[in-house]
PAKE-516837 format. One record per residue (C-alpha): residue number from 1; residue in one letter; chain; x, y negated, z. Coordinates in steps of 0.1 Angstrom, whole numbers, plus 5000, padded with zeros to 4 digits. Layout:
BEGIN
{pator = NUM	zagu = a	fido = A	X = X	Y = Y	Z = Z} $
...
This chain:
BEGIN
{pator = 1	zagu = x	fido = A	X = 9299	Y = 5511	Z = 2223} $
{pator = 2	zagu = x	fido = A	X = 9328	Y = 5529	Z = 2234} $
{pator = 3	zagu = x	fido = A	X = 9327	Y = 5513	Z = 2268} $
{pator = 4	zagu = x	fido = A	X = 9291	Y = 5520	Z = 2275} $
{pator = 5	zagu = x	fido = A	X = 9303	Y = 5559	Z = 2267} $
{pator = 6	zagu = x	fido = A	X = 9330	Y = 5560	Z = 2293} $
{pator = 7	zagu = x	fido = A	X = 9308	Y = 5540	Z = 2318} $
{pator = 8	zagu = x	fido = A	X = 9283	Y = 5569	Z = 2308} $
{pator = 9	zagu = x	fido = A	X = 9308	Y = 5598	Z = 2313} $
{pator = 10	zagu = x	fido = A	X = 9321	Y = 5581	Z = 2348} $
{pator = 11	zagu = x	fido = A	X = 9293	Y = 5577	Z = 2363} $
{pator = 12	zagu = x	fido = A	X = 9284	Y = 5616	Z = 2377} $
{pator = 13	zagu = x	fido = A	X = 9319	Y = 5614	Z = 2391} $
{pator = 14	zagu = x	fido = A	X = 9313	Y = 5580	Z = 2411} $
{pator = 15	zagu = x	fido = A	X = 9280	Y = 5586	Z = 2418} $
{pator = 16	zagu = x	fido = A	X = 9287	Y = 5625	Z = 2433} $
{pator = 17	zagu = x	fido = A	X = 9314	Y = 5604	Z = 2453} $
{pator = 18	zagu = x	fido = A	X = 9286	Y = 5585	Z = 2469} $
{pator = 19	zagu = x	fido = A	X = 9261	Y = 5607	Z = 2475} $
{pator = 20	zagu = x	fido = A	X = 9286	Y = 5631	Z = 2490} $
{pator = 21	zagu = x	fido = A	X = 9294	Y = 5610	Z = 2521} $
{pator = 22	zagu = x	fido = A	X = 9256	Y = 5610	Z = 2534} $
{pator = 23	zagu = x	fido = A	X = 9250	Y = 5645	Z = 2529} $
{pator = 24	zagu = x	fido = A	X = 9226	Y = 5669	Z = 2549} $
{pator = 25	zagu = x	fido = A	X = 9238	Y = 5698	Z = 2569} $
{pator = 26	zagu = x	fido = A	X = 9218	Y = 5721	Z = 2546} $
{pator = 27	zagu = x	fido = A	X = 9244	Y = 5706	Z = 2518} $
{pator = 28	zagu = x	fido = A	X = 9269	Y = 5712	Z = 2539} $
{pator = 29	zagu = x	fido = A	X = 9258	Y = 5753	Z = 2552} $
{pator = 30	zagu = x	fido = A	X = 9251	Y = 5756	Z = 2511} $
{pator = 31	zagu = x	fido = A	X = 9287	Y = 5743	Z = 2502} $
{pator = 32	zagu = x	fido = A	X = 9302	Y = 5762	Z = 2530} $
{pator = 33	zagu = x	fido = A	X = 9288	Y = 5797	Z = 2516} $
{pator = 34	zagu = x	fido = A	X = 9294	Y = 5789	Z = 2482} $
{pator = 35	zagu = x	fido = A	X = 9336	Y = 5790	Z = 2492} $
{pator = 36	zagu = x	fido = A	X = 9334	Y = 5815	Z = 2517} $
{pator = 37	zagu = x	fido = A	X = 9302	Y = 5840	Z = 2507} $
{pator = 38	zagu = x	fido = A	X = 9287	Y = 5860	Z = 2536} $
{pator = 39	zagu = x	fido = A	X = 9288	Y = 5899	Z = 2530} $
{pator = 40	zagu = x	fido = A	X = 9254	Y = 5901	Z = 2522} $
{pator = 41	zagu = x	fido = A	X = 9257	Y = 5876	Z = 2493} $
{pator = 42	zagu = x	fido = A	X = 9296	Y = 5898	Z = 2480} $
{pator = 43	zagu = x	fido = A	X = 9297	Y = 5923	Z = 2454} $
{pator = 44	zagu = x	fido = A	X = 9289	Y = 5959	Z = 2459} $
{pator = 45	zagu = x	fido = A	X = 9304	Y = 5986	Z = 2434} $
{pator = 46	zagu = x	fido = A	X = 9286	Y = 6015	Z = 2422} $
{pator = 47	zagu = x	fido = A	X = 9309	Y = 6047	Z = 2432} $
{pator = 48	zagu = x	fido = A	X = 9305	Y = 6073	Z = 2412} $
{pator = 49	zagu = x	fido = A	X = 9326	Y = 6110	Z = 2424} $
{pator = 50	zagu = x	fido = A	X = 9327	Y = 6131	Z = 2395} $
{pator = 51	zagu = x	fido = A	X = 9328	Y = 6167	Z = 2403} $
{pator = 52	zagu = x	fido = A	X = 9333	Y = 6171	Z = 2442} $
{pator = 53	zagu = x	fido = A	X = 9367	Y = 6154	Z = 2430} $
{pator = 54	zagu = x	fido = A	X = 9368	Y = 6133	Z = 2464} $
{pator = 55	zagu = x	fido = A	X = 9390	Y = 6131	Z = 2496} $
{pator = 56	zagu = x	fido = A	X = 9387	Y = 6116	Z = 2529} $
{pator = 57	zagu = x	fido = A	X = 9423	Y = 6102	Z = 2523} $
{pator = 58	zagu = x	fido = A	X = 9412	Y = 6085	Z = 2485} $
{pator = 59	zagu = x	fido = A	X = 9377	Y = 6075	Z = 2504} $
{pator = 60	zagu = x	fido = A	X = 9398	Y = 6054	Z = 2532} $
{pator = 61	zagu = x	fido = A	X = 9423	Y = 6040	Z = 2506} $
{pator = 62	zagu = x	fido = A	X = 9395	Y = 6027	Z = 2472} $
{pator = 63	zagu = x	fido = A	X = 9373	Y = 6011	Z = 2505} $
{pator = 64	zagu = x	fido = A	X = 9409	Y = 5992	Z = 2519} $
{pator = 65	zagu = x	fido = A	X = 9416	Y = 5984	Z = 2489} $
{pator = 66	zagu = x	fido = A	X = 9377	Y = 5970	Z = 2478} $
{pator = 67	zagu = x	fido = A	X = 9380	Y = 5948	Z = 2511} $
{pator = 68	zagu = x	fido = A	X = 9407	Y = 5920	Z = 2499} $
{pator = 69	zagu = x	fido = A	X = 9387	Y = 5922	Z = 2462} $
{pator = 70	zagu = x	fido = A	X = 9361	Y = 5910	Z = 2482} $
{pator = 71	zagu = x	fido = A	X = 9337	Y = 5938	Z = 2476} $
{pator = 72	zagu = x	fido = A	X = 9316	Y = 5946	Z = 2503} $
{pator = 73	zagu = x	fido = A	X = 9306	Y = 5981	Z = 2500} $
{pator = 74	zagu = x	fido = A	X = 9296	Y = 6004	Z = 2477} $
{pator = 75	zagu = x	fido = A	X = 9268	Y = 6025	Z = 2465} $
């Protein structure tokens, strides 16, 4: 019994192993995005400016700082 569950709990690793090595390029562009997301498919923050309580100097600094967060805009 306890051999059959080990088999059972090793086999999605071995068999992932295979299938891997024949994959399809639309596998591959779907793997691809999913470590390095386009922009379209990033974050966006809602940015809210309470009061007229804004500056150009704040704008440019929240929107460099967003960019290495990896958000890519806001709204």
């Amino acid at each position: 019994m306890r051999s059959a569950v080990i088999a059972a709990a090793m086999f999605p690793t071995l068999s992932g192993g295979i299938l891997a090595q024949g994959s399809d390029p639309k596998t591959d562009e779907m793997a691809g995005n999913f470590l390095t997301p386009p922009d379209s498919a990033r974050p966006c923050a809602y940015w809210v400016w309470l009061n007229g309580n804004v500056t150009k100097g704040g704008i440019t600094r929240d929107m460099e700082e967003m960019k290495p967060q990896g958000i890519s805009g806001a709204r």
